[in-house]
N, C-alpha and C positions, 0 to 999 in steps of 0.2 A: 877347322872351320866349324862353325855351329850349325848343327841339323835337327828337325825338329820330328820329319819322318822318312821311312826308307819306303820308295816304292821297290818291287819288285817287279822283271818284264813283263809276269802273267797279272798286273794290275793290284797285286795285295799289298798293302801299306801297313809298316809298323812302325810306332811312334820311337821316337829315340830319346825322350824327356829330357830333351835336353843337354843331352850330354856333347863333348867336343870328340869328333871320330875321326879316323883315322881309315880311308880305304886300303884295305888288303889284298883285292882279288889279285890274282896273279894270273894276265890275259894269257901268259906263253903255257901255263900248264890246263888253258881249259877252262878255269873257272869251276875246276875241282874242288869237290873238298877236303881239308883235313891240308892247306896248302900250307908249308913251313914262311915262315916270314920272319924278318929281323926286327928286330924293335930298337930306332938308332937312341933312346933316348936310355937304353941302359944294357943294350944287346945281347937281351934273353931272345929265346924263341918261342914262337907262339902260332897261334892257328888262326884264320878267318874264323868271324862269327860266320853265324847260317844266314846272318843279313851281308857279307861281304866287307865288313866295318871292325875294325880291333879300338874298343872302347881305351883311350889314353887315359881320361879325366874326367868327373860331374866337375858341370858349372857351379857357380854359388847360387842362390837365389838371392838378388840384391835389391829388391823392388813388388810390391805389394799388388797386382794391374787393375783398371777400371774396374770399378763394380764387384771385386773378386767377391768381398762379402755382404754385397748389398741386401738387406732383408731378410740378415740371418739369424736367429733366434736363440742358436745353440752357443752362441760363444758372449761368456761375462765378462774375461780379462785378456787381455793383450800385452805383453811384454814380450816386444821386437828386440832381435839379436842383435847383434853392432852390426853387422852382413848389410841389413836393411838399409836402405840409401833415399828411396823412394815410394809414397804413397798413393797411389793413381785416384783419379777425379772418381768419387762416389765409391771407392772403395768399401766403407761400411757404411754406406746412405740409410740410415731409418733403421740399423739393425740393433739389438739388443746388448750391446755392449756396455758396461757398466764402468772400465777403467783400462786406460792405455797409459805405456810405460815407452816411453819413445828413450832410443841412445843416440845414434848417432844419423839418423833420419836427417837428410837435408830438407826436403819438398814434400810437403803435405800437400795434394793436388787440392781442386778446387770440388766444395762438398763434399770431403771425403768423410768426414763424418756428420753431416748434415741431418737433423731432427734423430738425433739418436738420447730421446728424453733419459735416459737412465745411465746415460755417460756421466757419472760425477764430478772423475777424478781423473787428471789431463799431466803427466810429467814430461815434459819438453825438455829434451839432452841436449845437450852444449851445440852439437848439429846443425839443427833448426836455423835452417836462413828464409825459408820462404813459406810463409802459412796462406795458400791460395784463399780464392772469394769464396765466400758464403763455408767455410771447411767444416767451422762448430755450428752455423746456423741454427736456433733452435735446439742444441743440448743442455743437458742438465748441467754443466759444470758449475759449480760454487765460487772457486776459486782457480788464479792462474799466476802464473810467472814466468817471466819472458828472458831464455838465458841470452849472453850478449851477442853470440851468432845471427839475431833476426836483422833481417836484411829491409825485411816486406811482410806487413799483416794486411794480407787483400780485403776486398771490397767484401761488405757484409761478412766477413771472418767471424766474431764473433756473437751477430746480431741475434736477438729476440733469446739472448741466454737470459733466461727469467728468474732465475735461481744465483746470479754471480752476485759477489756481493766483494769481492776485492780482486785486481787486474795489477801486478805488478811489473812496471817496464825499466826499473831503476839501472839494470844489472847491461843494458844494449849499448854495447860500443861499434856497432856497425856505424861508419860513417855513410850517409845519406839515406839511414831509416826511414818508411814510409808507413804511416797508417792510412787504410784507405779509406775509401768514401765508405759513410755508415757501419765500420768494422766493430763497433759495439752499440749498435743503435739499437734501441728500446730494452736495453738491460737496466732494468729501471729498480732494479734492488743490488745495483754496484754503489755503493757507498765508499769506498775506500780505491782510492787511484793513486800511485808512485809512479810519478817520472823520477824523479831523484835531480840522477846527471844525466841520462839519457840521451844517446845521440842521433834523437828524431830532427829528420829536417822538414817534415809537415804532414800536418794531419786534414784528413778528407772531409771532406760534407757531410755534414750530419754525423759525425762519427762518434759521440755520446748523446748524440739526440734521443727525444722519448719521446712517443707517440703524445698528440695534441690527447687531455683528459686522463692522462697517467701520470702519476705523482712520482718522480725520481728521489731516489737519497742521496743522490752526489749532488751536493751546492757548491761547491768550490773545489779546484785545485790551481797549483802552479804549475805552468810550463817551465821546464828544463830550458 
């Protein structure tokens, strides 16, 4: 089972990070220590820890939680292991990151990297099915491409990217693709947009709009 701390009777708690444990105590000799135990999974022998717990296995870490690095300063690049699965909501909100290297990330939560001005460069792995609302909000990113895993670019996804200047979704074979309401609104230096073949089945309100008194350079494209 998963445990995340051990109380002891006299009220002291230690963390267990995580790990999958195993209890050992053995009630018939006392709750002694230095207790012999079988271990049925390769049947060495072994001792209780001083927590009463015989460590089997670390978990993987497969999920990035809310906020972990919200307003962090110290960190420029990001390249996530395959392990990685999920990105929690505001995960790097407004922090300092300059480039993320995603593998196999399915969900980018919602604002997970939200007004992160110095985020450039964004590599989206074959993964990518869900890119929550508002995720890039206000990042720096230049450029993007969308590999054929996206399912869903949520609400305000990539809005007030002031610096994009091309958005490619040619390569999406998810059948019933959704861009959401205003998921590129006021990216008003995107010029260059590929559907291709695309297999969007509808795009949201406002979702290349530009602010009334702001000049856009995308004058046309074709729907897919």
């Amino acid at each position: 089972y998963y445990c995340d701390a051990y109380t002891t009777d006299s009220g002291v708690t230690f963390p267990m990070n995580g790990y999958k444990l195993t209890s050992v105590i053995d009630a018939s000799q006392g709750g002694t220590t230095n207790v012999n135990v079988y271990i049925p999974k390769d049947g060495t022998i072994g001792t209780k820890d001083s927590n009463g717990f015989l460590i089997k296995s670390q978990s993987q870490v497969i999920a990035i939680g809310d906020n972990a690095f919200a307003n962090t300063e110290n960190v420029d690049y990001l390249n996530l292991p395959g392990e990685i699965r999920y990105i929690g909501d505001s995960a790097f909100e407004e922090s300092f990151i300059k480039s993320v290297s995603f593998k196999n990330v399915g969900n980018i939560g919602n604002q997970a990297f939200k007004n992160c001005s110095q985020l450039s460069t964004v590599s989206l792995g074959d993964g990518i099915s869900i890119i929550g609302a508002e995720a890039f909000f206000g990042s720096g990113i230049t450029a993007i491409t969308f590999p054929y895993s996206v399912s869903r670019i949520g609400t305000g996804a990539f809005a007030e990217c002031s610096r994009m200047k091309t958005a490619d979704l040619n390569a999406i074979t998810q059948a019933g693709c959704t861009l959401g309401d205003y998921a590129f609104y006021n990216c008003y230096a995107l010029d260059s947009l590929n559907f291709g073949d695309a297999t969007i089945t509808a795009v949201g309100v406002a979702c290349f709009a530009v602010e009334t008194g702001v000049t856009g350079n995308l004058t046309a494209f074709n729907y897919p």
